[in-house]
N, C-alpha and C positions, 0 to 999 in steps of 0.2 A: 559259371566260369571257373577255369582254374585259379588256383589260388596263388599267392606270390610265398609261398617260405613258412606261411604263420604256421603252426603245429597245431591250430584247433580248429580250423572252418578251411571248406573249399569255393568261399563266397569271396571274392576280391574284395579288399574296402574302394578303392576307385569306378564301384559302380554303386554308388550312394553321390547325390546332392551336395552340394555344402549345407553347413552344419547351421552355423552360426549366421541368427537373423541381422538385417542391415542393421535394424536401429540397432539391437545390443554393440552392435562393432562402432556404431557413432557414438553412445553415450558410452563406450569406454574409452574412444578417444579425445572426448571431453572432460573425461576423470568422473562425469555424473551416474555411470553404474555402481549401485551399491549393492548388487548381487554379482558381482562379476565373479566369486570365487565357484557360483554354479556352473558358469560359462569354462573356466579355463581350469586347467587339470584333467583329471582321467575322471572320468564319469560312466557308470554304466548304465547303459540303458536299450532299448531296441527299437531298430527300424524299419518297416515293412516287414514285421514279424522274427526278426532276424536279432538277434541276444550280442550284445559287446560292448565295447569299449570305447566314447569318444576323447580322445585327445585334443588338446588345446594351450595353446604356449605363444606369447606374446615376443617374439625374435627381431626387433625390426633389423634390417638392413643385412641379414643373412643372406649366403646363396642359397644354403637348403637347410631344412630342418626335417629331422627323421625322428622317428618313434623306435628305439630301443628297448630289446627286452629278452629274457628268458624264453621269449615262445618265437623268436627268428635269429638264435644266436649271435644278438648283441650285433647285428648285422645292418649300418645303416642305410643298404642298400635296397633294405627289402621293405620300408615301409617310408618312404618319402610324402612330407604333406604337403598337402594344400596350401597356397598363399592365398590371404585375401587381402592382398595391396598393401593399399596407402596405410590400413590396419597397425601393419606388423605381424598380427597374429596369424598362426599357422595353425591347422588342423587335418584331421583324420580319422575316422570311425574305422575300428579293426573287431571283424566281426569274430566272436567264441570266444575272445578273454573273460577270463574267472576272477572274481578277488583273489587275494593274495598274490598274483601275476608281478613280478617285479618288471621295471621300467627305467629309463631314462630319456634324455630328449638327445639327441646329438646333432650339431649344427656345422656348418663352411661355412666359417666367417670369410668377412671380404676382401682378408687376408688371404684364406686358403686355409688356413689354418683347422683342422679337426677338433671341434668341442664336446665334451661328455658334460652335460648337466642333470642333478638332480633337478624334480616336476617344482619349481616356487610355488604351486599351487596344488602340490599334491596333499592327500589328504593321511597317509599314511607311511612311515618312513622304514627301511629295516634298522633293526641294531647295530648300534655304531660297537667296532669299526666298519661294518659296511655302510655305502651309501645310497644305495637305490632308493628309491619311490613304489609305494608301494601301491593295488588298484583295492582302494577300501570297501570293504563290502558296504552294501546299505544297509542301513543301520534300522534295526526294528526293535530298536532301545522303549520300553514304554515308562514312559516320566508318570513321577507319582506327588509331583509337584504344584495341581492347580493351586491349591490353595494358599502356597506361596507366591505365586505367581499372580494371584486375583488382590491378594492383599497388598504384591510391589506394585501394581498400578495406582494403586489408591496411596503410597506412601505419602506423606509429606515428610521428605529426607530432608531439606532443609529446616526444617525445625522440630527434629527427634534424634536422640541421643545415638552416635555412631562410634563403634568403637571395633577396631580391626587389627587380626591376630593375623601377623605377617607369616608364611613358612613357605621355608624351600623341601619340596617333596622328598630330595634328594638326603638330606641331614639330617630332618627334622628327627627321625627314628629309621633304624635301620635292623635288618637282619641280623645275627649274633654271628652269618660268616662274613661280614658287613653289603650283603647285596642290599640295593632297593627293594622298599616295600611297594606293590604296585599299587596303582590309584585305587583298585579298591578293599585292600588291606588298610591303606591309609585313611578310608574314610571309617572301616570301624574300631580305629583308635582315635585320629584326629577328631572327628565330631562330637562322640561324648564327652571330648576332655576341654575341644571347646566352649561346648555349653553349658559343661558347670562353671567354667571360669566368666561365662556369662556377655562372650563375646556377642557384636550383632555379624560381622562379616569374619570371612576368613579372606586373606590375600594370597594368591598362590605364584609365588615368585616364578619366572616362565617354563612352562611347561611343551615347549615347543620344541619341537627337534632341533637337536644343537651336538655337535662332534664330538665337545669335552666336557669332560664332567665335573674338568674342576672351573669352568666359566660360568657354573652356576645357570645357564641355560642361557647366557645373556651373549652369545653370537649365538643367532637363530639362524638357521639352514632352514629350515621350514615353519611359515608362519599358520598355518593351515593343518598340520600332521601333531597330536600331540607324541610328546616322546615316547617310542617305543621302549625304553628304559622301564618304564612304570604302568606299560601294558597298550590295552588298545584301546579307540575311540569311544567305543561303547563304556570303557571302566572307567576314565573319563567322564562318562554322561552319569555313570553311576556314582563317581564321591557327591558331583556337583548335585545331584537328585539327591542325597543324602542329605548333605547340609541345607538344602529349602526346603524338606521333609521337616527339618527338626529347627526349624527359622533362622538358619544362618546365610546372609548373603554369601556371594563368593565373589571378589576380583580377581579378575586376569591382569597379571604383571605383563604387560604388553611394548616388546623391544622393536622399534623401526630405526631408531638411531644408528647402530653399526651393527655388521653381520661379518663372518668368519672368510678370509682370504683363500679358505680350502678350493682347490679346481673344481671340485663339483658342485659349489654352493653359488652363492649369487653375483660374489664378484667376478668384476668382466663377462658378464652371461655369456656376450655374446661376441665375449675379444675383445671387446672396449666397456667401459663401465655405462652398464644401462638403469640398475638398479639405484 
């Protein structure tokens, strides 16, 4: 078939199925998926042999939700999703998108009104100030962690000594032209310096996509994307592999409380406050 605008395939995505099985869209409307962050966002993967990109975004009571992006000039014309009802959620498979492909959702609210939102469930963000959503590669990260990982099931943390070195990536150490150190800069200072001082955890104040840098990361734009500030997902996987390599737990300082009033983040998603 011809194709509607995309710049990389001349396969329509509206000759694809829908995406998303019944039960996953009832146990998200029950709140009982607790993999839902597989389901919604940009995910790559293929169908009937065919390489791309599925989309997915939870809009309820929208007239349309579009897939915006670098590969149909930001054109919400060209790639309108799928409803699947009572849901809310909207989707779409757009066949030949690459990682690194920037994105956004754009919605008619029931106002009328034109919405540009960043992916709530994207997994990769650009640098701020921009704010697109990014289509994260898959990650073929190889953890070198069993053995902390065999020895935290067996923990009995309720009754062994815990003690936890709080940092924000951002402060903790920095560049001498003052940029950030990336996630895995900071793990081959942070960890040694940890463990002689003999810490069991390290706490990593939020490391989640967030606009400004002097909020300390605590309005999160994306809970799901670590900050591009400090690299990518995989460098990431890498401090955290670092520190269970050399026995140090790690927490995620993890913000649901409030998020940032920017247009493109989660307030008013969808013209009215849904988040």
């Amino acid at each position: 078939e011809k194709g509607d605008g995309c710049r990389h395939t001349q396969v329509s995505p509206y000759s694809f199925a829908p995406l998303l099985a019944d039960l996953d869209l009832h146990l998200f409307g029950e709140g009982r998926h607790h993999h839902v962050y597989r389901l919604l966002g940009a995910h790559q993967i293929q169908i009937d042999g065919v390489d791309g990109c599925r989309f997915a975004v939870w809009a309820p009571a929208v007239k349309r939700a579009s897939v915006v992006g670098d590969f149909n000039g930001w054109n919400g014309r060209r790639h309108p999703m799928r409803s699947r009802g009572s849901s809310g959620i909207w989707e779409l498979f757009i066949p030949g998108l690459q990682p690194d492909d920037l994105y956004k959702f754009e919605f008619v609210s029931q106002a009328g009104d034109l919405i540009l939102k960043a992916d709530p469930y994207g997994q990769a963000m650009t640098l701020r100030p921009d704010t697109a959503s990014r289509i994260a590669p898959t990650s073929t990260y190889e953890w070198q962690d069993e053995g902390w990982m065999t020895k935290r099931a067996e923990w009995r943390w309720m009754n062994e000594p815990v003690s936890i070195y709080e940092v924000h990536p951002g402060s903790w150490r920095r560049h001498p032209d003052g940029t950030f150190l990336s996630f895995r800069e900071l793990a081959d200072l942070l960890v040694p310096y940890v463990e002689d001082l003999g810490y069991t955890h390290i706490e990593l104040l939020p490391v989640m996509e967030h606009p400004l840098d002097e909020s300390w990361g605590y309005q999160v734009s994306g809970y799901f994307a670590p900050s591009a500030r400090f690299g990518t997902p995989d460098d990431l996987r890498y401090l955290i592999d670092r520190c269970h390599t050399a026995g140090i737990g790690v927490v995620l300082d993890w913000v649901p409380g409030h998020f940032p009033k920017d247009d493109f983040a989660l307030a008013r998603f969808t013209g009215v406050p849904v988040y």
